[in-house]
N, CA, C and O atoms as a Tripos MOL2 file, in Angstrom:
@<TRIPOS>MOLECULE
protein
  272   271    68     0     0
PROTEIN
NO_CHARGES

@<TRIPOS>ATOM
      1 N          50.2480 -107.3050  -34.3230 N.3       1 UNK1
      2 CA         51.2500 -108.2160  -33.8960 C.3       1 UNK1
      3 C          51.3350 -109.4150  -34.8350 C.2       1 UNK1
      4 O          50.5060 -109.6160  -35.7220 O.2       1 UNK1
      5 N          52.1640 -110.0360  -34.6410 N.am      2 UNK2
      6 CA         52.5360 -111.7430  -35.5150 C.3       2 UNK2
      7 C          52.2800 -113.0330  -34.0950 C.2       2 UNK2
      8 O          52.3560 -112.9250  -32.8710 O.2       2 UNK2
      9 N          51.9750 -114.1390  -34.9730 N.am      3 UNK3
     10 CA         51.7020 -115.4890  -34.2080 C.3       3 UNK3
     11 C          52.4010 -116.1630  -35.2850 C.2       3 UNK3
     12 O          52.3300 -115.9940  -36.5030 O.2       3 UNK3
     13 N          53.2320 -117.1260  -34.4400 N.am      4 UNK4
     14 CA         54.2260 -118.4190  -35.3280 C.3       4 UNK4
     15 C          54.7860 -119.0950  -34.4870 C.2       4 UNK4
     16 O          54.6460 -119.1520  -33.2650 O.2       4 UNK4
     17 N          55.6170 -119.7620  -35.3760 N.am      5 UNK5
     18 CA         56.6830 -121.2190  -34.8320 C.3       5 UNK5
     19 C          57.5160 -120.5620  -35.1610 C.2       5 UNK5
     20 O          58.3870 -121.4110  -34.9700 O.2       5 UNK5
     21 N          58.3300 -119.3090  -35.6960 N.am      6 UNK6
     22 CA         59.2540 -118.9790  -35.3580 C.3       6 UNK6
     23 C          59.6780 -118.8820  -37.2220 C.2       6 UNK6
     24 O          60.3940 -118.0290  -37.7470 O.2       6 UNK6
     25 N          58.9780 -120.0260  -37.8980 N.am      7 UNK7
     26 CA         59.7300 -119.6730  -39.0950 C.3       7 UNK7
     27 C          58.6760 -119.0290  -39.9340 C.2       7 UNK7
     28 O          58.8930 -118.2720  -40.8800 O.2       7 UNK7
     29 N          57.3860 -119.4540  -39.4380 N.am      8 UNK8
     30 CA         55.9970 -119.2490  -40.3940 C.3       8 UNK8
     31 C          55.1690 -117.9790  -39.3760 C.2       8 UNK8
     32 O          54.5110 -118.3580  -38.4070 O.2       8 UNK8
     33 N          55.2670 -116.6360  -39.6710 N.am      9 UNK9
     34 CA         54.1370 -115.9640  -38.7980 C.3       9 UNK9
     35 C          53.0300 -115.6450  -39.8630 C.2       9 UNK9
     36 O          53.0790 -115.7160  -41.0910 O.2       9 UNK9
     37 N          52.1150 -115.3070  -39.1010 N.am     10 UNK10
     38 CA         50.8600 -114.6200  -39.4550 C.3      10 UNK10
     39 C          50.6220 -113.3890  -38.4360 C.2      10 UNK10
     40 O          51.0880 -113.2440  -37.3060 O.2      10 UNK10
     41 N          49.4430 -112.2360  -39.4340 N.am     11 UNK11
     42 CA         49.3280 -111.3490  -38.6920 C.3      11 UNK11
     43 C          48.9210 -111.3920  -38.1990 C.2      11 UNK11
     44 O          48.5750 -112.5590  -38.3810 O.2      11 UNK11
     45 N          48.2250 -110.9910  -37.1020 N.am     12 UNK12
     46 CA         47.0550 -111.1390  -36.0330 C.3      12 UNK12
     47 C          46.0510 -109.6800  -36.1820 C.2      12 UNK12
     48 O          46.4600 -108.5220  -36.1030 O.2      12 UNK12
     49 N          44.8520 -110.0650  -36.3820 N.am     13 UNK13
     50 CA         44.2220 -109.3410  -36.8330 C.3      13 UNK13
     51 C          43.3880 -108.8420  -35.5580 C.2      13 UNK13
     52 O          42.3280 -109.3710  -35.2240 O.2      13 UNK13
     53 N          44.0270 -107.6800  -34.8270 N.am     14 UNK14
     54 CA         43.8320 -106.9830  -33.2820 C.3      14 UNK14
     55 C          42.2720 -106.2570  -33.7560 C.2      14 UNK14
     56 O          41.6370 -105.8190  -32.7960 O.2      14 UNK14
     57 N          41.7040 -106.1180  -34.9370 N.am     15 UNK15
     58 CA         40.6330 -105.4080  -35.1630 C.3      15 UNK15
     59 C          39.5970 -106.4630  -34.9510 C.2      15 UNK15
     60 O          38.4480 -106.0260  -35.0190 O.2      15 UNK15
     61 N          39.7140 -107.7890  -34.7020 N.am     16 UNK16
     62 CA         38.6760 -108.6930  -34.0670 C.3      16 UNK16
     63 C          38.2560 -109.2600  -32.8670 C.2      16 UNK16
     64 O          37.3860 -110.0600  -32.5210 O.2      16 UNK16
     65 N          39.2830 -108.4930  -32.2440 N.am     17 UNK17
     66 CA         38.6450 -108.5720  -30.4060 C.3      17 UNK17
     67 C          38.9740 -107.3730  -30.0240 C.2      17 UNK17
     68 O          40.0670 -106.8210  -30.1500 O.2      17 UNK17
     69 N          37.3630 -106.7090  -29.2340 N.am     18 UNK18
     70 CA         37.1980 -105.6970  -29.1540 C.3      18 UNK18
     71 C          37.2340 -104.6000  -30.3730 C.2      18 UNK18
     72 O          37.3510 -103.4380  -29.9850 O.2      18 UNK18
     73 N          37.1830 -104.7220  -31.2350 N.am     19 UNK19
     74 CA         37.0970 -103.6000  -32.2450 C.3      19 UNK19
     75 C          39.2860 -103.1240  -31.7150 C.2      19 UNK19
     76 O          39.8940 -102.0740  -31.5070 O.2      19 UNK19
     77 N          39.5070 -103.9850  -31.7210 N.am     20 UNK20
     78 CA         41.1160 -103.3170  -31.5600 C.3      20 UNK20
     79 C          41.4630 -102.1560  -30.5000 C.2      20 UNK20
     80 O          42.3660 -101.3260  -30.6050 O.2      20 UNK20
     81 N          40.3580 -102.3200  -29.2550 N.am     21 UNK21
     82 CA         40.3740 -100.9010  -28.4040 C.3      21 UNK21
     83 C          40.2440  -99.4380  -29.2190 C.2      21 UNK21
     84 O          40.7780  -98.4390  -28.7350 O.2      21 UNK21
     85 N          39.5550  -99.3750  -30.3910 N.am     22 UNK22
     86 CA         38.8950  -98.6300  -30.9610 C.3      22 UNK22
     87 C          37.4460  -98.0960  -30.2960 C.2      22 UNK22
     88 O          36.5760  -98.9350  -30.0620 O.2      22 UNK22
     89 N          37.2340  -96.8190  -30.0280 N.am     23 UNK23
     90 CA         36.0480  -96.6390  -30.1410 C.3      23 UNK23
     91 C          34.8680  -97.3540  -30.4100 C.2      23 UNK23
     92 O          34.5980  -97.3140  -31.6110 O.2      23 UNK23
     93 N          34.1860  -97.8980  -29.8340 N.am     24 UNK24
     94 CA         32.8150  -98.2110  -29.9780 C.3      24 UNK24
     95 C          31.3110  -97.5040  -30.0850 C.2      24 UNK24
     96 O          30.4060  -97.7840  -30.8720 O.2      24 UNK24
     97 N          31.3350  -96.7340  -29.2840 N.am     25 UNK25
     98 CA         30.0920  -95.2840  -29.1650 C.3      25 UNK25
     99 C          30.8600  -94.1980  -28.8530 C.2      25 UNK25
    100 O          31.2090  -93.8110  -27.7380 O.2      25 UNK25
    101 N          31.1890  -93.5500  -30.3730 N.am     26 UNK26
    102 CA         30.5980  -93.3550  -30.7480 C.3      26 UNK26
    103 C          31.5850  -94.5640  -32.2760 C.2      26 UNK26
    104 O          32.7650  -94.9110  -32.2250 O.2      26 UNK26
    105 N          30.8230  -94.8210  -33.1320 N.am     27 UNK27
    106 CA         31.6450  -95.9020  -34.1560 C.3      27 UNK27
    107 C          33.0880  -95.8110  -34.1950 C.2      27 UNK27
    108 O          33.1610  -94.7630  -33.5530 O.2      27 UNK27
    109 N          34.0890  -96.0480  -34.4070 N.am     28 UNK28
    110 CA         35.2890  -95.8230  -35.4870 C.3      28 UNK28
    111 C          35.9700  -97.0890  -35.4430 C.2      28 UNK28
    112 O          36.0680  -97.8950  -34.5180 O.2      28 UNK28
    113 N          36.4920  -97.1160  -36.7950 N.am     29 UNK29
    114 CA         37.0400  -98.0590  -37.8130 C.3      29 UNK29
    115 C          38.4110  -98.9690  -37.3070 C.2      29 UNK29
    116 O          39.2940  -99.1140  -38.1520 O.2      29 UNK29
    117 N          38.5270  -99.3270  -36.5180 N.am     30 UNK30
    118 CA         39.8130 -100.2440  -36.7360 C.3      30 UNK30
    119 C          40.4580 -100.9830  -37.9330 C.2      30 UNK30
    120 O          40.0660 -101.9030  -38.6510 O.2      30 UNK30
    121 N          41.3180 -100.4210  -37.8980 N.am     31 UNK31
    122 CA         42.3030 -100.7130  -39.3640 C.3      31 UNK31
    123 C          43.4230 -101.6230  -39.2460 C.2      31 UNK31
    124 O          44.5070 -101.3300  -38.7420 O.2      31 UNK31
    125 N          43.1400 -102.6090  -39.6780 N.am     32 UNK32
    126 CA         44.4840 -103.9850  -39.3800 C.3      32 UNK32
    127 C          45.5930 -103.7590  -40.2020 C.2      32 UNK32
    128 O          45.3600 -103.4200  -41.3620 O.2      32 UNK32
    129 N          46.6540 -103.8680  -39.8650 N.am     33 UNK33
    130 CA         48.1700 -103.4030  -41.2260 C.3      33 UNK33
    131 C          48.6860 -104.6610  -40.6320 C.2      33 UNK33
    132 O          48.1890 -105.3000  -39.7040 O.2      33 UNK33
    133 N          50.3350 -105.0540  -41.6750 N.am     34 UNK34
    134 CA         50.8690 -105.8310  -41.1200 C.3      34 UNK34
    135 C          51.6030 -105.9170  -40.4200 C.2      34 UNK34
    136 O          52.6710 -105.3040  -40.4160 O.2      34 UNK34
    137 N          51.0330 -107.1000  -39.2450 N.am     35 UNK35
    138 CA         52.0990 -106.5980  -37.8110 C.3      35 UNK35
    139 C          51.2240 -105.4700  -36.8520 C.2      35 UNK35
    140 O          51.8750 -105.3630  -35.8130 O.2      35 UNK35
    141 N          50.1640 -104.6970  -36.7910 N.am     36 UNK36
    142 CA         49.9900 -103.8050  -36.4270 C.3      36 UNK36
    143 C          48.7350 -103.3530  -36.7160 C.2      36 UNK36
    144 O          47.9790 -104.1520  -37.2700 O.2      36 UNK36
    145 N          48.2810 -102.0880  -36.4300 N.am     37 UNK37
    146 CA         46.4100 -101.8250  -36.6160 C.3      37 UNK37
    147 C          46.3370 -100.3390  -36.3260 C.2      37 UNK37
    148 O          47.2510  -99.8620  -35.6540 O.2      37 UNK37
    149 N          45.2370  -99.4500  -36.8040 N.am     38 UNK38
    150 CA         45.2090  -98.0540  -36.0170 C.3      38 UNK38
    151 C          43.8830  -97.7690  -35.9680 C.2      38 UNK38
    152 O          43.1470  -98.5300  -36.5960 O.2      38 UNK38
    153 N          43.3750  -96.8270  -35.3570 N.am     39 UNK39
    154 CA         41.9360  -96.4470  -34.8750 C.3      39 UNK39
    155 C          41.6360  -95.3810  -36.1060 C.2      39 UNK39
    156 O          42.6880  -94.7440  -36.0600 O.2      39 UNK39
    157 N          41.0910  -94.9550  -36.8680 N.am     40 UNK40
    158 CA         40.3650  -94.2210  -37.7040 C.3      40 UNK40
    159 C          40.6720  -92.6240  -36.8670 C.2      40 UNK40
    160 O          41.4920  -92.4550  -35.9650 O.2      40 UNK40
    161 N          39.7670  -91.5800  -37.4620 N.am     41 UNK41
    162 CA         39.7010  -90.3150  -36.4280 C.3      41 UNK41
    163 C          38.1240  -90.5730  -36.0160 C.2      41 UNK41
    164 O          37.4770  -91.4740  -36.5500 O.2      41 UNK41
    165 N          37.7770  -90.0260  -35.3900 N.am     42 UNK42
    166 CA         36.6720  -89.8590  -34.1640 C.3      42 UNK42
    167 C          35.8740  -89.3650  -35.4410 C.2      42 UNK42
    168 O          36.4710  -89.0880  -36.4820 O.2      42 UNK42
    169 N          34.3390  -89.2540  -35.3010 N.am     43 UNK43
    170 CA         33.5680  -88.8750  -36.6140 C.3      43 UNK43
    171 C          33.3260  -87.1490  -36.2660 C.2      43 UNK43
    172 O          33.6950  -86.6770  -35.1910 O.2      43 UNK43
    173 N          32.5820  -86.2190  -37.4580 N.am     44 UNK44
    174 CA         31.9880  -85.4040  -36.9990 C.3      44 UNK44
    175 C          31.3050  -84.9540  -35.6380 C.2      44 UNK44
    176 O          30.3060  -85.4920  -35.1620 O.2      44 UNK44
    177 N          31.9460  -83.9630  -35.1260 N.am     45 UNK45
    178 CA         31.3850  -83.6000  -33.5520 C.3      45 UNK45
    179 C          32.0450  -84.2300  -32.5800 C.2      45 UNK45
    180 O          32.1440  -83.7360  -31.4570 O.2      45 UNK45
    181 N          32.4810  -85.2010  -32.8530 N.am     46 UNK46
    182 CA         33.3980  -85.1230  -31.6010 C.3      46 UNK46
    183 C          35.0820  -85.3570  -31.8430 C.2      46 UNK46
    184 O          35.7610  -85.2410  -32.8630 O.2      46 UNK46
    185 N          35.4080  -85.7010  -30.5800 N.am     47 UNK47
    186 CA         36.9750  -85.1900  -30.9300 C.3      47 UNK47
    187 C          38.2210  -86.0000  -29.9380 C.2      47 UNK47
    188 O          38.0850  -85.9270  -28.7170 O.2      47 UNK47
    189 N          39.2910  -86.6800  -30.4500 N.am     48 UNK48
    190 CA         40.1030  -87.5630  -29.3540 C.3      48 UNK48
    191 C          40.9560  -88.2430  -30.7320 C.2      48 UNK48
    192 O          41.1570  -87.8110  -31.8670 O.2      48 UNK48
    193 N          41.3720  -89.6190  -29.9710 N.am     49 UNK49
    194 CA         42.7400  -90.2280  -30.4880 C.3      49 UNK49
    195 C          42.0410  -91.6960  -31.4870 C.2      49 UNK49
    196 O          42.8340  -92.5100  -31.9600 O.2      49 UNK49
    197 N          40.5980  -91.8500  -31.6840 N.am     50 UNK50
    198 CA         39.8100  -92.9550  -32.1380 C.3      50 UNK50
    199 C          39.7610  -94.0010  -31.2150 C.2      50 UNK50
    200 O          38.8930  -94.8630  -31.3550 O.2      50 UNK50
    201 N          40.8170  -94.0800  -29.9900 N.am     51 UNK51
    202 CA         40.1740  -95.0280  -28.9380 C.3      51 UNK51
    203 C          38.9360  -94.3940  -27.8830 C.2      51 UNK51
    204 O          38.0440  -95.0980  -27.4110 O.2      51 UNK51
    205 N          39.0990  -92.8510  -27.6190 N.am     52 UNK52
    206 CA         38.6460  -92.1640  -26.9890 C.3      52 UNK52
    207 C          37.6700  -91.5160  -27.3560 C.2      52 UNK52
    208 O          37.5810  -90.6890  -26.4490 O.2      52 UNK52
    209 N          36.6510  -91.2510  -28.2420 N.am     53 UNK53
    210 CA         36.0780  -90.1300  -28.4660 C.3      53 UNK53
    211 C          34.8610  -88.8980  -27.5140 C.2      53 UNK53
    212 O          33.7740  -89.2620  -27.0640 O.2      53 UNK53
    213 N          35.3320  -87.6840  -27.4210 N.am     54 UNK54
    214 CA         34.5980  -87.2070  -26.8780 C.3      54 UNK54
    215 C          33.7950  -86.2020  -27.5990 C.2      54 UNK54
    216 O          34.3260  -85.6850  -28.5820 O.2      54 UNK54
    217 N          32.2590  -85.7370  -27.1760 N.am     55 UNK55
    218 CA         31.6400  -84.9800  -27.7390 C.3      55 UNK55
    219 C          32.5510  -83.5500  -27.2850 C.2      55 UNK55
    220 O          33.1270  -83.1330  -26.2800 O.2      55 UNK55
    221 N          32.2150  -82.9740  -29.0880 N.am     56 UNK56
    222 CA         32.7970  -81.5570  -28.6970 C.3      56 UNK56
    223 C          31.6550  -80.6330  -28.2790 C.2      56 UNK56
    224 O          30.5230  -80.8420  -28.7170 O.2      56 UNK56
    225 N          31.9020  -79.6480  -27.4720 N.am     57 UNK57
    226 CA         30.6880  -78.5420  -27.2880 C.3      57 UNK57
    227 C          31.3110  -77.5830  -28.0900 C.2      57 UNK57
    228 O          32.4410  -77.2030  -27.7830 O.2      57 UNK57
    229 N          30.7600  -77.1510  -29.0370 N.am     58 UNK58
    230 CA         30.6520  -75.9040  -29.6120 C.3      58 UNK58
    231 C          30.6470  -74.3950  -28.9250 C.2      58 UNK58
    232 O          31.1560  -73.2870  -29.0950 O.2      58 UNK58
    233 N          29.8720  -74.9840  -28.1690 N.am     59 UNK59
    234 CA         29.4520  -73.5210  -27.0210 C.3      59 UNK59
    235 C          30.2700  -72.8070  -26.0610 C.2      59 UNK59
    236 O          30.1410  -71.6620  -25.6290 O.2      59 UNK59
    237 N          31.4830  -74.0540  -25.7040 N.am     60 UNK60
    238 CA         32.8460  -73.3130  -25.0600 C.3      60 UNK60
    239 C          33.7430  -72.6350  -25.7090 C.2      60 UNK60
    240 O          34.4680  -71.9130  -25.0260 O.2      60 UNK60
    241 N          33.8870  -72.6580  -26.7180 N.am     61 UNK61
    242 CA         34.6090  -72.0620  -27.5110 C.3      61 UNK61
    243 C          33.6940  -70.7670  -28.5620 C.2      61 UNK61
    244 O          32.8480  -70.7000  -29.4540 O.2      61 UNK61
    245 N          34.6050  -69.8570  -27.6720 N.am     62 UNK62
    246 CA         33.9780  -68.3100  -28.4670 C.3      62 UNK62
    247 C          32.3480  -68.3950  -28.6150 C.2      62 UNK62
    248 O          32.0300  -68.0450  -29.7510 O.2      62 UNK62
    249 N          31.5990  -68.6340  -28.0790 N.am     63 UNK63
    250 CA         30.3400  -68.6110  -27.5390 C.3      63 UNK63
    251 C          29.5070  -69.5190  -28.4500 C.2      63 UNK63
    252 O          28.2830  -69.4100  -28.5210 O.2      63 UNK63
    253 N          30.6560  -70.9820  -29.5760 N.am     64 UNK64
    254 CA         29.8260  -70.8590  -30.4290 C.3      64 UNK64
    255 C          29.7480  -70.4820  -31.9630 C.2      64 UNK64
    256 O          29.2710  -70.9760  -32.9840 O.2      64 UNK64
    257 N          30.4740  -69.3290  -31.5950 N.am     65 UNK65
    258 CA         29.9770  -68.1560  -32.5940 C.3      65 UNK65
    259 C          28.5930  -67.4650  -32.3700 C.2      65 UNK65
    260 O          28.1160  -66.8460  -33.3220 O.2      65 UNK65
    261 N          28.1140  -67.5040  -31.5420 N.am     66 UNK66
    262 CA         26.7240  -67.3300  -31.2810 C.3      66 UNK66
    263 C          26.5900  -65.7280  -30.3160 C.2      66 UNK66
    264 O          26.9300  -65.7070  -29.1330 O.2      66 UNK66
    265 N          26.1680  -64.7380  -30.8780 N.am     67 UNK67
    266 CA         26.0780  -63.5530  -30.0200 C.3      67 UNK67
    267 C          25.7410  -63.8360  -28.6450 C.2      67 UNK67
    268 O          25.1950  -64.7560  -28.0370 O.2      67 UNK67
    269 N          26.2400  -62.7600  -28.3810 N.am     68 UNK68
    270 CA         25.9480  -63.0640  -26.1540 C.3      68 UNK68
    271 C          24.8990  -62.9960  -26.2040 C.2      68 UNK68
    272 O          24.2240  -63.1050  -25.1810 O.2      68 UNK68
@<TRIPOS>BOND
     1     1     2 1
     2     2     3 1
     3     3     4 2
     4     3     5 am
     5     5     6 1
     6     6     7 1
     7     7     8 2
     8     7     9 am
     9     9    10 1
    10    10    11 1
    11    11    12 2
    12    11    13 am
    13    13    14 1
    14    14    15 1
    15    15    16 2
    16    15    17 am
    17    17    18 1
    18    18    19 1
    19    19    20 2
    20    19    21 am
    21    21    22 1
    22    22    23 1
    23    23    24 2
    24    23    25 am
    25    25    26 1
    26    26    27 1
    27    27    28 2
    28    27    29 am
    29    29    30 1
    30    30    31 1
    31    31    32 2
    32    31    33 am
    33    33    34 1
    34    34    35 1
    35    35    36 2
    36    35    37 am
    37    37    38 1
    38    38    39 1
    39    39    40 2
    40    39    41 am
    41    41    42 1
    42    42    43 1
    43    43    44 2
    44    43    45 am
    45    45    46 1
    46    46    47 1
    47    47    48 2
    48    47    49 am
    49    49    50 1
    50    50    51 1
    51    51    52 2
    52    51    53 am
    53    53    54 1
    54    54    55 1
    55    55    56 2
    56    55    57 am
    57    57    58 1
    58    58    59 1
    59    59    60 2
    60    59    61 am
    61    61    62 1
    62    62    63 1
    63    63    64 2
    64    63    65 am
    65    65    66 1
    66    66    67 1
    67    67    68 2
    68    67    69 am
    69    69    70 1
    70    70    71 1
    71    71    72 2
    72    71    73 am
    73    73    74 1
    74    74    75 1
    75    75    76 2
    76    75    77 am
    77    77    78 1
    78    78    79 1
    79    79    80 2
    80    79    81 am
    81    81    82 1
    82    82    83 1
    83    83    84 2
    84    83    85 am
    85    85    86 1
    86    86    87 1
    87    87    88 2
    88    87    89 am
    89    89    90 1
    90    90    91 1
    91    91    92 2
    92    91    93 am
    93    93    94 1
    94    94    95 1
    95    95    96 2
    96    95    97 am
    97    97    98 1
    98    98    99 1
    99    99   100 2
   100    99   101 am
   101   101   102 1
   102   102   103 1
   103   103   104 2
   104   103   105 am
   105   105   106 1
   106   106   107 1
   107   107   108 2
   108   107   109 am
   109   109   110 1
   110   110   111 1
   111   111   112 2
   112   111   113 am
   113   113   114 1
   114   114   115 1
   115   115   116 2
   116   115   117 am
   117   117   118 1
   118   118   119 1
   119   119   120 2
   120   119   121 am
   121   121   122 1
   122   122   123 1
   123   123   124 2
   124   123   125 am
   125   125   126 1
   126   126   127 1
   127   127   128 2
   128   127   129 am
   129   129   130 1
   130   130   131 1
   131   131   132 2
   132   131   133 am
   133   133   134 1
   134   134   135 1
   135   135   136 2
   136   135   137 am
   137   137   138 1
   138   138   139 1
   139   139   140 2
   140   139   141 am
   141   141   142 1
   142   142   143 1
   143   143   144 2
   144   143   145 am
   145   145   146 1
   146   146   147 1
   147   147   148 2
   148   147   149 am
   149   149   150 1
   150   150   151 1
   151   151   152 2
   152   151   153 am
   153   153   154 1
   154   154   155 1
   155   155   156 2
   156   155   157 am
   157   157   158 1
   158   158   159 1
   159   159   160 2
   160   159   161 am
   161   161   162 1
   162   162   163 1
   163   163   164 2
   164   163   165 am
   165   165   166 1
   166   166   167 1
   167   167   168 2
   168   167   169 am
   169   169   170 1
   170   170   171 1
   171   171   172 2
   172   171   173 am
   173   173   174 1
   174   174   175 1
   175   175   176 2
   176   175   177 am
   177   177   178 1
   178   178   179 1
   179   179   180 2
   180   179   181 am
   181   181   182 1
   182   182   183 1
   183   183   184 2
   184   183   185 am
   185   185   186 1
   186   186   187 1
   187   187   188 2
   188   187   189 am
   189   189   190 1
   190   190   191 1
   191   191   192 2
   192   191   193 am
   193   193   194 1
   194   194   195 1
   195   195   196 2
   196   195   197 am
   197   197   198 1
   198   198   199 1
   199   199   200 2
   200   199   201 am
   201   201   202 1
   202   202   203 1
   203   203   204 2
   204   203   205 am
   205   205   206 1
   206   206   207 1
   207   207   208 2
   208   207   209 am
   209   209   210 1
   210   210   211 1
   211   211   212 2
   212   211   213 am
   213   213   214 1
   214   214   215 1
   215   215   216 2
   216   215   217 am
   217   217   218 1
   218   218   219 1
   219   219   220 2
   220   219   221 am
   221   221   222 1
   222   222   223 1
   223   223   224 2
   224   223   225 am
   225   225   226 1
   226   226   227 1
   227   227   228 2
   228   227   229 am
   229   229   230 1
   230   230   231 1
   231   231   232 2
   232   231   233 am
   233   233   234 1
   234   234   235 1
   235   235   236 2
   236   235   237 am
   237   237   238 1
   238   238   239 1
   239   239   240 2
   240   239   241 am
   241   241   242 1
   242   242   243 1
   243   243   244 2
   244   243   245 am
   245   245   246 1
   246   246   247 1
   247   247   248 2
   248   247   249 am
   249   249   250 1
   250   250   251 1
   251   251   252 2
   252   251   253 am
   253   253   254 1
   254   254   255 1
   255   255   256 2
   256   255   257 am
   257   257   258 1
   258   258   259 1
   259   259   260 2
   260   259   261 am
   261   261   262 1
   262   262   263 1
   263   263   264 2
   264   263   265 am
   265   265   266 1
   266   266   267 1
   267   267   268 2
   268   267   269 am
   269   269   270 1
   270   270   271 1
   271   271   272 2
@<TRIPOS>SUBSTRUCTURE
     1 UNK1         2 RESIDUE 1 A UNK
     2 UNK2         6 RESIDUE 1 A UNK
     3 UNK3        10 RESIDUE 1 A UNK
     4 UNK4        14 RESIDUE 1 A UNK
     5 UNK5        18 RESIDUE 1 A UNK
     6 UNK6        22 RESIDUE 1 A UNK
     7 UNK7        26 RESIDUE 1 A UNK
     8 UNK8        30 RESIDUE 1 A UNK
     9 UNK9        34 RESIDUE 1 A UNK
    10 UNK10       38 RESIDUE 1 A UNK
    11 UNK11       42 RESIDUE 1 A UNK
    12 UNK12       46 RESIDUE 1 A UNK
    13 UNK13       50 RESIDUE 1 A UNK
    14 UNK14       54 RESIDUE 1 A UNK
    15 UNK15       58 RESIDUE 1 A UNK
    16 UNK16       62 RESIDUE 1 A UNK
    17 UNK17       66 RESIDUE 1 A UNK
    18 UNK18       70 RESIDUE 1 A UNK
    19 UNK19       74 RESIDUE 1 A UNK
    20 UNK20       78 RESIDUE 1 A UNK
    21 UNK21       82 RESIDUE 1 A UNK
    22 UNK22       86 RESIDUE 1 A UNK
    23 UNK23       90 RESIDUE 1 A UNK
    24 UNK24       94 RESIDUE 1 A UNK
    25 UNK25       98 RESIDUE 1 A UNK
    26 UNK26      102 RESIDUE 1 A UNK
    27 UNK27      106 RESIDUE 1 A UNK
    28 UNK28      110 RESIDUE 1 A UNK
    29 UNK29      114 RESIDUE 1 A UNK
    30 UNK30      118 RESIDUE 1 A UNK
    31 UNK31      122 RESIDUE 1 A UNK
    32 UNK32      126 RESIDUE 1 A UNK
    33 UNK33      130 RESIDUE 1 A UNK
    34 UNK34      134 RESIDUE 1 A UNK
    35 UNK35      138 RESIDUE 1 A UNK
    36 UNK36      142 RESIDUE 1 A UNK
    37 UNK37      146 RESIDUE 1 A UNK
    38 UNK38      150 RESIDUE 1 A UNK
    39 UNK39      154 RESIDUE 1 A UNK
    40 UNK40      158 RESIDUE 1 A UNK
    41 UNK41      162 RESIDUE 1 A UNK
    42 UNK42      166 RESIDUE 1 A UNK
    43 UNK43      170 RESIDUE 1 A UNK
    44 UNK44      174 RESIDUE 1 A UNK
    45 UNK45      178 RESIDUE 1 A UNK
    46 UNK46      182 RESIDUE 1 A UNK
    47 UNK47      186 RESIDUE 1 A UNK
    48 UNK48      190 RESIDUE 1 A UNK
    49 UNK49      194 RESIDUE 1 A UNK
    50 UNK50      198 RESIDUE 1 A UNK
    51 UNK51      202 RESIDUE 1 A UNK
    52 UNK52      206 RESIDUE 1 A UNK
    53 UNK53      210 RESIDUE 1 A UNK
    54 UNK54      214 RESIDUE 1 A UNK
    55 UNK55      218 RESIDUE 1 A UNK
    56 UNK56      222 RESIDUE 1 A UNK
    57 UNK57      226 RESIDUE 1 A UNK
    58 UNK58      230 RESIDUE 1 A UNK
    59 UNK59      234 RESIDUE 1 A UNK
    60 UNK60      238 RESIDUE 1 A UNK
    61 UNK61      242 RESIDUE 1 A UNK
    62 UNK62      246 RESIDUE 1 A UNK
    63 UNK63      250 RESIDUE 1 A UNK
    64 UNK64      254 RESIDUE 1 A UNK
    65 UNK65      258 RESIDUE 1 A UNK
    66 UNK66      262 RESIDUE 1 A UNK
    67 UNK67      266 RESIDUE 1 A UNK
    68 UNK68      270 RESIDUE 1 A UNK
């Protein structure tokens, strides 16, 4: 977002309170742009939108790969 008097804005940097509603546990990156910000992707193993991350199980899907 922007903060001003209407003739002078600045960006507002949403990645400094709260991590920008980014993920916290498990990490991800909040990224400030101008006017605006986005959450990174979720790291290895797990899986969501970077505000959300959830662990993936391997094991629901096709056993794995893992013989019966």
């Amino acid at each position: 977002g922007w903060q001003g008097n209407g003739y002078s804005c600045q960006d507002i940097d949403e990645c400094k309170i709260n991590n920008g509603g980014c993920s916290v546990v498990p990490p991800v990156m909040c990224v400030n742009t101008l006017g605006s910000y986005h959450c990174q992707a979720c790291p290895p193993g797990y899986q969501g939108d970077g505000r959300v991350c959830t662990v993936i199980d391997i094991c629901s899907v096709n056993n794995g790969g893992c013989h019966p």
